[in-house]
N, C-alpha and C positions, 0 to 999 in steps of 0.2 A: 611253066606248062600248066595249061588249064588243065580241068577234068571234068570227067563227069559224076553227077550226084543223085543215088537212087537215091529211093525215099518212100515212105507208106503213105496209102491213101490221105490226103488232106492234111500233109505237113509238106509246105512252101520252103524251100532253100531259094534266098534270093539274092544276088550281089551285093554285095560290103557296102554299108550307111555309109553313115561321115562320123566324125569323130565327134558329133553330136548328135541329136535326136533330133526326130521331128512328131510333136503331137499330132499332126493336120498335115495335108497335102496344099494348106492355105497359107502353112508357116514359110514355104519358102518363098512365095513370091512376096512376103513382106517381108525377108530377110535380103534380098537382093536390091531391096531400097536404101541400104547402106545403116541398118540399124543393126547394134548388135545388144548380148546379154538372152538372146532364143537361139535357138536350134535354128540349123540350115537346111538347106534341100536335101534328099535322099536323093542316090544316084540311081543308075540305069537298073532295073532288075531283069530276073527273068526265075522263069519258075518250072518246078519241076513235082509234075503231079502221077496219079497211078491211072492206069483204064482198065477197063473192066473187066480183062484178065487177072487184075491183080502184079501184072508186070510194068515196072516205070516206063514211065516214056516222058521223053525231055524236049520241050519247044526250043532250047538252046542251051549253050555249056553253062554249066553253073564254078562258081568259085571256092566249092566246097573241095577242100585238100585230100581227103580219103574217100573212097565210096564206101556206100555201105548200102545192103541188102532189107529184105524184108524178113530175114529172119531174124536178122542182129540186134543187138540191145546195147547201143553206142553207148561209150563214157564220153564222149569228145564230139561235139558238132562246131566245127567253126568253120569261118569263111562265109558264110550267108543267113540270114533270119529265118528260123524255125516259126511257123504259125500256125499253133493250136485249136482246132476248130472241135464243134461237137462230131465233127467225122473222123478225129485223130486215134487212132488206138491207143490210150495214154499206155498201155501197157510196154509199148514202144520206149517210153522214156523212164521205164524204171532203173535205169543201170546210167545216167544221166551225171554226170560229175561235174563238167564244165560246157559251156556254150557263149558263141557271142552273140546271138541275139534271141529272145524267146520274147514270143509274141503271145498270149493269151486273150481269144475269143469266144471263151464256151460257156455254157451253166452249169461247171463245173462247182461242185459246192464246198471243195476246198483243193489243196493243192499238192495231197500228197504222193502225185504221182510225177510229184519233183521231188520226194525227199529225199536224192543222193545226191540231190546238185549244190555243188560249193563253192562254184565262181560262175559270175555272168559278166559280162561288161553291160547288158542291157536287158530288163528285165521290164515285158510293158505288159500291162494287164487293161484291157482295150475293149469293154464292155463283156462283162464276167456279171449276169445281173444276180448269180446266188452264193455269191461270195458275201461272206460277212467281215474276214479279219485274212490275214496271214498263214494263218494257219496250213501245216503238211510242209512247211521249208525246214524241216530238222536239221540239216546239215551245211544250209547257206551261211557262207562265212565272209563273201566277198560282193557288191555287185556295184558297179562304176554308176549306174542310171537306175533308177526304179519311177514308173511310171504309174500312175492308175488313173483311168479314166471310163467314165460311165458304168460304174460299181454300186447301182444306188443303194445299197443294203451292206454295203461295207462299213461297219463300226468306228473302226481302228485299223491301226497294221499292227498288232499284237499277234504273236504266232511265229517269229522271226527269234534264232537262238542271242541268247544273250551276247555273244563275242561277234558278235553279228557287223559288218561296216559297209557302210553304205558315204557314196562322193557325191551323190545325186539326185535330189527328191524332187518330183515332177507331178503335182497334183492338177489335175486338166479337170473338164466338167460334165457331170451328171455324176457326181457321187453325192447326192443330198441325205443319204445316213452317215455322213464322214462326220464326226464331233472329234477326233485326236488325230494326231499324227506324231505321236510318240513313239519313238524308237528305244531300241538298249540301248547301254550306255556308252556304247563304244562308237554310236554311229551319230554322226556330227556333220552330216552334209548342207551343202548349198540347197536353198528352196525355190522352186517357181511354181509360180500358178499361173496356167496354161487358159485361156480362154475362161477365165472364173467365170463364174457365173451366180456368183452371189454380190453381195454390197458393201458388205466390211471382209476387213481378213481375222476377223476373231479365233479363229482356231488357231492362230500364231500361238495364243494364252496355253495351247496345249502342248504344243513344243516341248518335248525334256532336254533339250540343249540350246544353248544360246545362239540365234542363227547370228550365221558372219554374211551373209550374200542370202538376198531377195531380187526375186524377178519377178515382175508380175506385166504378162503381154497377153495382148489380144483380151481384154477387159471391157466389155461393155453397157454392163451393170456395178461396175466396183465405184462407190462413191465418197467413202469412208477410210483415211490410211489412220487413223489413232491407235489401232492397234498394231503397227507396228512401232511407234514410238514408246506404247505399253509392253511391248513382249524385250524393244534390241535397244534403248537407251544406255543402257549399263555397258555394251561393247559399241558404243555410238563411233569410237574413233579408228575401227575395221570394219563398220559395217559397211556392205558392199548393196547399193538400192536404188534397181533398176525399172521402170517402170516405160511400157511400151504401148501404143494405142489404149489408153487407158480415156476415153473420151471426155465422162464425166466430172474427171477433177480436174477444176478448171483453175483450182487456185494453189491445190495442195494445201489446203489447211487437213491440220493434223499433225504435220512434222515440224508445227511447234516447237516443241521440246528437243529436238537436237541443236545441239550448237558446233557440233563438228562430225564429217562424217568420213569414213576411207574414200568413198566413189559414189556419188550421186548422179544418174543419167535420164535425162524425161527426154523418151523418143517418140517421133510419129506420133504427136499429139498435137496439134497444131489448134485443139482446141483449147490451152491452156490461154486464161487472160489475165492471172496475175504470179506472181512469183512470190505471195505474202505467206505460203505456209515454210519458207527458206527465213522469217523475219529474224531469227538466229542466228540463222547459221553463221559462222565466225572463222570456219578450216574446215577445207575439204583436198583431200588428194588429188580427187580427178571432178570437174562438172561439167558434162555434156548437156547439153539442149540442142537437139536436132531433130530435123523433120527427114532425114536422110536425104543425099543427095541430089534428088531427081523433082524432091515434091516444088509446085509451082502454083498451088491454088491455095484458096485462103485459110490465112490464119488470125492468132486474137492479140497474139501479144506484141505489145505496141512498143516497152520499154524492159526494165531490167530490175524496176523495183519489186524491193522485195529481200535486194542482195544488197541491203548497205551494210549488213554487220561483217561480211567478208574480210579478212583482213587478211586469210593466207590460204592461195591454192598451186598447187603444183600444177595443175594441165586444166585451161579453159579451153573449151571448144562450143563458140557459138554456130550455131550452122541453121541455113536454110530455113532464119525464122520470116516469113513472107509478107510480114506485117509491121517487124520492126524500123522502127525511126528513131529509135535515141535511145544511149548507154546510161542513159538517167537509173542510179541505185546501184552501179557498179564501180567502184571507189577509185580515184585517180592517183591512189596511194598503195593499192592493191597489191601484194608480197605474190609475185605470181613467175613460173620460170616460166612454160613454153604458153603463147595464147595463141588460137586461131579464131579467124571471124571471115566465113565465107559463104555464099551463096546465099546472103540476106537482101532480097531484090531492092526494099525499097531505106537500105541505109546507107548513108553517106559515108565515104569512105576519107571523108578529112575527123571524121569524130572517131572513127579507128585511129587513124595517123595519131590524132589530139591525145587518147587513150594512152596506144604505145607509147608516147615520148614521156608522158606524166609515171606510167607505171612501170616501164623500163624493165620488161620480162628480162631474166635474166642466159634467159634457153631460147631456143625455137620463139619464134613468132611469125606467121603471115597472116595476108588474107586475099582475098579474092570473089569476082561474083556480085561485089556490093558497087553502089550507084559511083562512079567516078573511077574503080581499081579496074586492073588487070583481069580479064574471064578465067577464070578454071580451068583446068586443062581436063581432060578426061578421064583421069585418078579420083576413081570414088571409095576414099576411105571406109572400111569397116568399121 
């Protein structure tokens, strides 16, 4: 049973995300290309605003499980995205304990008019320009996602209680005062950088915990990865690193120094023309290189060198490279269980065949798409 959802002036109750976030309303149609490691679409909303009596009025049912009034001082808002604007009564959210999504839009110059809140599943902070730090979360203990984006005067996230845990860190762009992103010691989340907009990832060096999982999509200035082979070498053999429209590294130089990784994935990049910053690599869990499903215009990479130190991966997935003509640099001795190789328009598909019979996956293997095989069928893997 739906309900309905008052609410004070200029706090949005909106229907239920997805089980992941979206920085941009641009993320999903580059998530529908069949790339993964970002956020997906946000689903249907609707909203529910005050008029100028001061009494709610609803353009359509919202998904929030309780009502609640203009007088009340909620501990509990779930079912829809809370959006804080400079028209919000923060006094509203003093009594605030738990919520699934809090969205922060103001100039607000700190945040303590959350300080009873102790779980969020989603926590975004969405052009906040007189924020410096964290500060006013006293009693945050829990939050699944934490976001900041366009914060340029944000120092740190310093300000967050010691016992503090965090699954999720989501740094997007226009924070150019951001020098750390140090957390207590209890919070050890996965990192992405959401449309960087800087050129190195040096602030990795500030990290107080060793990340396990990088993502870094929608990059159109990032040209520089050494500093992640400086910050995550030491856990090279879990590290999970994802890298998605990332234009300008064409070679991946810089990931030098690994020679084995959990999950290596280069998406939507079609401007890659060599595979020599992989001239290591030796074991990897999973290696994707896709341009996701659907792409058909050009790309640079011709061949596969790059990967001849490969000697052992669990799951290849070549896919949709538009330019490729030969498995040159990919070992015919290769320790490999499930391999896919599909929708590469201009490779032949007897140097696949020639491939599988030499490396003899021990798991799964097809392929499809390529010059001579069987077409795809209409299953566009995520």
């Amino acid at each position: 049973m739906r309900s309905r959802c008052a609410s004070l002036l200029a706090i949005s109750l909106l229907g239920c995300g997805p089980s992941l976030p979206t920085l941009d309303d641009e993320v999903g149609d580059a998530s529908s290309e069949g790339s993964d490691g970002e956020p997906g679409t946000e689903g249907e909303t609707s909203e529910t605003s005050s008029s100028s009596t001061g009494e709610p009025t609803t353009d359509t049912d919202t998904t929030d499980e309780t009502e609640t009034s203009a007088d009340e001082c909620p501990t509990s808002l779930h079912g829809g995205k809370v959006i804080i604007t400079d028209e919000s009564d923060l006094a509203y959210f003093a009594c605030l304990e738990d919520a699934y999504w809090i969205e922060i839009s103001a100039s607000v110059t700190d945040l303590s008019f959350l300080s009873e809140l102790e779980v969020s599943d989603h926590l975004r902070l969405r052009g906040t320009p007189n924020l410096v730090s964290l500060a006013g979360l006293d009693s945050l203990r829990e939050v699944e996602w934490l976001e900041v984006e366009d914060a340029p005067n944000m120092v740190d996230l310093s300000g967050l209680p010691a016992d503090f845990e965090l699954y999720e860190l989501i740094i997007g762009p226009g924070n150019a005062g951001l020098t750390s992103i140090a957390l207590p010691r209890l919070a050890e989340p996965g990192l992405q950088f959401a449309f960087w907009d800087r050129p190195t990832l040096d602030i990795l060096a500030s990290a107080s915990w060793p990340p396990h999982t990088i993502d870094v999509w929608h990059s159109e200035v990032l040209e520089e990865l050494d500093a992640i082979a400086e910050c995550c070498v030491a856990q090279q053999a879990t590290l999970s690193l994802t890298l998605t429209d990332t234009p300008l590294l064409t070679d991946l130089q810089g990931l030098e120094p690994f020679t084995m990784l959990g999950r290596f994935a280069l998406l939507d990049t079609p401007e890659v023309v060599s595979l020599a910053g992989l001239a290591n690599l030796e074991q990897v869990d999973s290696l994707r290189l896709s341009n996701g499903c659907t792409y058909d215009g050009p790309a640079s990479l011709v061949d596969l060198q790059g990967l001849e130190q490969l000697a052992v991966v669990d799951s290849l997935s070549i896919q949709t490279q538009t330019a490729l003509v030969s498995l040159a640099g990919l070992s015919m001795q290769l320790e490999v269980d499930s391999a896919i190789f599909e929708r590469n328009l201009l490779l032949d598909q007897a140097l696949v065949d020639a491939w599988f019979a030499a490396a003899m996956p021990s798991g799964q293997h097809y392929s499809c798409g390529n010059i001579g095989s069987e077409p795809c069928d209409d299953f566009c893997p995520q």
